[in-house]
C-alpha positions, -999 to 999 in steps of 0.1 A, spaced: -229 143 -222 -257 136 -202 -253 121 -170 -268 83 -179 -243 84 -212 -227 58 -220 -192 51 -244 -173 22 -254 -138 27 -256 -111 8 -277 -83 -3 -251 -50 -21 -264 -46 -55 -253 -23 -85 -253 -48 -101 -280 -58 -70 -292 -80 -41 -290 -108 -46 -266 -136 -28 -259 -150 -15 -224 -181 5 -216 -177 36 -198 -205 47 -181 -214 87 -165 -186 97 -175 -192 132 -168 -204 121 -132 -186 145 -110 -158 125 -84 -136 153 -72 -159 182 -66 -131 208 -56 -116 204 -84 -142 195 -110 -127 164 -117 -150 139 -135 -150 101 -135 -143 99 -175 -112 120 -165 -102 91 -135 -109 68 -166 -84 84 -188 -58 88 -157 -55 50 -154 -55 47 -193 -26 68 -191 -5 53 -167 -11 20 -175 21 7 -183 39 14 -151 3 4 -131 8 -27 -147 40 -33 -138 30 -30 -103 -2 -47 -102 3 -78 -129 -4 -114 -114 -9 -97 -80 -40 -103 -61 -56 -67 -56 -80 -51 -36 -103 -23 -50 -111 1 -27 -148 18 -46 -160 51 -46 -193 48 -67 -203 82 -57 -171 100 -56 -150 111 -30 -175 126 -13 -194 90 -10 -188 66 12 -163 38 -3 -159 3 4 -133 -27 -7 -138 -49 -30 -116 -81 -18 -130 -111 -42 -140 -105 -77 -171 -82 -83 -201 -105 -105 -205 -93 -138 -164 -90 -145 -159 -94 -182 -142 -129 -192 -108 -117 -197 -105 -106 -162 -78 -131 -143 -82 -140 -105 -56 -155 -82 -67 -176 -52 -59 -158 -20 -61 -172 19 -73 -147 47 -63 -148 80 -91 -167 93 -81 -195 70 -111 -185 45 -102 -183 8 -112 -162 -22 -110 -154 -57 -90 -125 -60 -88 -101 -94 -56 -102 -109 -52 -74 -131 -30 -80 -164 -40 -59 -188 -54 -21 -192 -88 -30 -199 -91 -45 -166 -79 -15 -153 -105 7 -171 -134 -17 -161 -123 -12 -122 -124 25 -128 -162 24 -146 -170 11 -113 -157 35 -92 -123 25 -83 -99 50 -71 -69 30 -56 -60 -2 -63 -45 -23 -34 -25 -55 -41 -8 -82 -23 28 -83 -20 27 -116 -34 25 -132 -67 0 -154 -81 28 -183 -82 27 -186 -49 2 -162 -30 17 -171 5 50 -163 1 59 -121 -3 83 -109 -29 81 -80 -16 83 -61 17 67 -32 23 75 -3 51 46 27 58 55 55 76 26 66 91 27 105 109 7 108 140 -12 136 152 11 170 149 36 157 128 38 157 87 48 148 56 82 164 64 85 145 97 80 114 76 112 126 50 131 123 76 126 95 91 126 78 52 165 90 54 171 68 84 150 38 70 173 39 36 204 40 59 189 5 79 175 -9 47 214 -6 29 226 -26 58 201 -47 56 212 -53 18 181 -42 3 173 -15 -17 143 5 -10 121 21 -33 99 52 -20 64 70 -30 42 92 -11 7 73 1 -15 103 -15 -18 119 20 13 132 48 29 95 48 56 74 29 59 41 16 90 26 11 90 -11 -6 118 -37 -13 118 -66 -36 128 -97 -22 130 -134 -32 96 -153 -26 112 -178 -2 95 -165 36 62 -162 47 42 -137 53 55 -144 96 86 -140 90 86 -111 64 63 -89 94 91 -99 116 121 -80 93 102 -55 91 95 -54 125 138 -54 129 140 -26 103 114 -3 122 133 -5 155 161 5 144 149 37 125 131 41 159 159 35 179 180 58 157 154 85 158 137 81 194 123 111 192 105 114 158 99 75 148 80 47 171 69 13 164 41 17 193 14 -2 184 -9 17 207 -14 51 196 -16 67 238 20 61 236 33 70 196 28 109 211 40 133 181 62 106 161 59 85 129 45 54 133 65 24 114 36 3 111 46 -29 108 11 -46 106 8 -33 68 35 -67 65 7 -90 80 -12 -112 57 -43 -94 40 -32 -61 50 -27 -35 20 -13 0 10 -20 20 -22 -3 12 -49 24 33 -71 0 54 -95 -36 48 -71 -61 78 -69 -65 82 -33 -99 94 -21 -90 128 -12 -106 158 -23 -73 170 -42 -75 134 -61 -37 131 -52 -20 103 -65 6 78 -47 34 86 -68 69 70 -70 98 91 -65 136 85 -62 155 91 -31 172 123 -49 135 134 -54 119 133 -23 135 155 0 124 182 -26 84 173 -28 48 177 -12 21 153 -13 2 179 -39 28 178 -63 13 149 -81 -28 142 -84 -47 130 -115 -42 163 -136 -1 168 -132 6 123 -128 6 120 -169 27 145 -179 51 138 -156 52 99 -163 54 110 -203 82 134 -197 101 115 -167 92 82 -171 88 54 -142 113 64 -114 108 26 -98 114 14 -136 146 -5 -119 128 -22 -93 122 -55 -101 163 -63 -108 171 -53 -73 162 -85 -55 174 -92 -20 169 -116 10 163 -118 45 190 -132 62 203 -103 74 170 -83 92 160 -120 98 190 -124 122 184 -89 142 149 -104 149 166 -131 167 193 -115 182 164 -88 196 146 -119 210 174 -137 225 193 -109 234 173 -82 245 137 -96 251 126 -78 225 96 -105 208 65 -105 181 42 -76 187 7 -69 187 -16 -78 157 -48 -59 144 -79 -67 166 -95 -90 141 -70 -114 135 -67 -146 150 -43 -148 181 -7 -155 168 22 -174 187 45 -158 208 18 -123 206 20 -102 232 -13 -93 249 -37 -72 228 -47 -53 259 -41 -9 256 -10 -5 280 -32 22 305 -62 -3 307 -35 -32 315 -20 -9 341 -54 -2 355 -68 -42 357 -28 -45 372 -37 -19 400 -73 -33 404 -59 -66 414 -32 -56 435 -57 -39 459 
């Protein structure tokens, strides 16, 4: 097929079959491995039932790779001109108070039309279009640091499912593509998108407290050293992960795949890419197929918060740089530079 080729496929539909164009789709996206874009095309056509299930009437990010992984990618945060009528948007605020039309993916053709133009992962909100500022869903990304891995990050998943039972929630893990873990909970839409950084916030220091020497929830990475960062920031408003079943832009084309708990003590990150995903979801199935019926609340991680604050001074903690300064923040200021402006003043 030459290289300006173009296709139109026949996708099922809720209406019926549609049609999308698939362009270059023997343009090459995964070099090492020879892997095509038609091929990332027919990935997401074949995974498209549990992708929906995590994407439908979520706002979601598209993170681009027009040139393949080799090319340099970009996000996709409002809907891209030229989408085809039957893609859906949800209305979405940023931090800044800023709005935007965000796509809403809710059936497979607009999964196929995001991967004509490039799209690898798909990052959505962990809200619903209902109600776009409350979360139903809380979301915990272990994060190695610098001379740890994706075995570091196992264990400290042990000790998070351990908190997250006390808690009363049930947690559902996947690998992130790379050396982390990403561990998600349904929960009733009823908190904002403050408070639900704030449980997890009260779930990552205990894992850290539990496992001092392997876990931190340092936001500053001088002082993480060789531990697993419990990045709590993924909670705040318009920050996203890969979803369950993304193509992450790495050379392998490894997927973030969902496992169970019995699972994942048992598996690497290269286990599962866009060759090995399909076969495994037809013979398998969806290990997070159960997730939507195990619904909890806050109350409980909602309560350490405030016995952390009242009891042992333990606050909110720093945000990202760009967003705006939040109540109760601490200072966004690197702890060695603080201690240097500290020392400056004192002499």
């Amino acid at each position: 097929m030459a290289s300006k080729s173009a296709v139109v496929l026949t996708v099922p539909g809720p209406h019926g079959p549609r049609e999308v164009r698939l362009t270059s789709a023997d343009r090459l996206y995964f070099p090492e491995r020879g892997i095509t874009k038609g091929e990332v095309v027919e990935y997401y056509r074949a995974v498209a039932e549990p992708l929906l299930g995590v994407l439908r009437d979520r706002p979601t990010n598209l993170k681009r790779y027009p040139d393949g992984v080799d090319g340099e990618p970009f996000y996709s945060k409002r809907l891209p001109k030229g989408a085809p009528d039957y893609v859906e948007t949800a209305r979405v605020t940023f931090p800044s108070g800023r709005t935007a039309e965000s796509l809403c993916p809710t059936e497979q053709a607009v999964l196929v039309w995001a991967a004509n133009m490039g799209t690898f992962d798909f990052h959505p909100w962990p809200v619903r279009r209902a109600d776009t500022d409350r979360p139903d869903e809380l979301r915990i990304d272990l994060d190695p640091q610098p001379g740890t891995d994706f075995d570091d990050a196992k264990a400290v998943a042990v000790v998070l499912r351990e908190v997250l039972d006390e808690a009363g929630l049930v947690g559902w893990p996947k690998t992130s593509g790379g050396r982390g873990i990403h561990v998600f909970s349904r929960i009733r839409p009823e908190w904002d998108f403050i408070a639900v950084r704030h449980a997890v916030i009260a779930i990552a220091r205990r894992v850290a407290e539990r496992l001092p020497a392997k876990a931190t929830v340092d936001w500053w990475k001088e002082e993480r050293g060789e531990r697993v960062f419990l990045d709590y920031n993924q909670a705040a408003r318009d920050r996203t992960v890969a979803s369950a079943w993304s193509v992450r832009g790495r050379p392998r084309a490894t997927v973030s795949m969902p496992v169970t708990w019995d699972t994942l003590p048992d598996i690497e990150p290269e286990d599962f890419d866009v060759r090995t995903v399909p076969g495994l979801f037809a013979e398998r199935g969806d290990p997070h197929a159960g997730m939507d019926d195990a619904i909890g609340g806050l109350e409980t991680v909602l309560d350490w918060y405030a016995a952390d604050e009242r009891d042992r001074g333990l606050g909110d903690l720093p945000y990202p740089p760009e967003y705006p300064k939040m109540p109760g923040e601490p200072m966004r200021v690197q702890p060695s530079r603080a201690r240097r402006v500290t020392s400056e003043d004192a002499g």
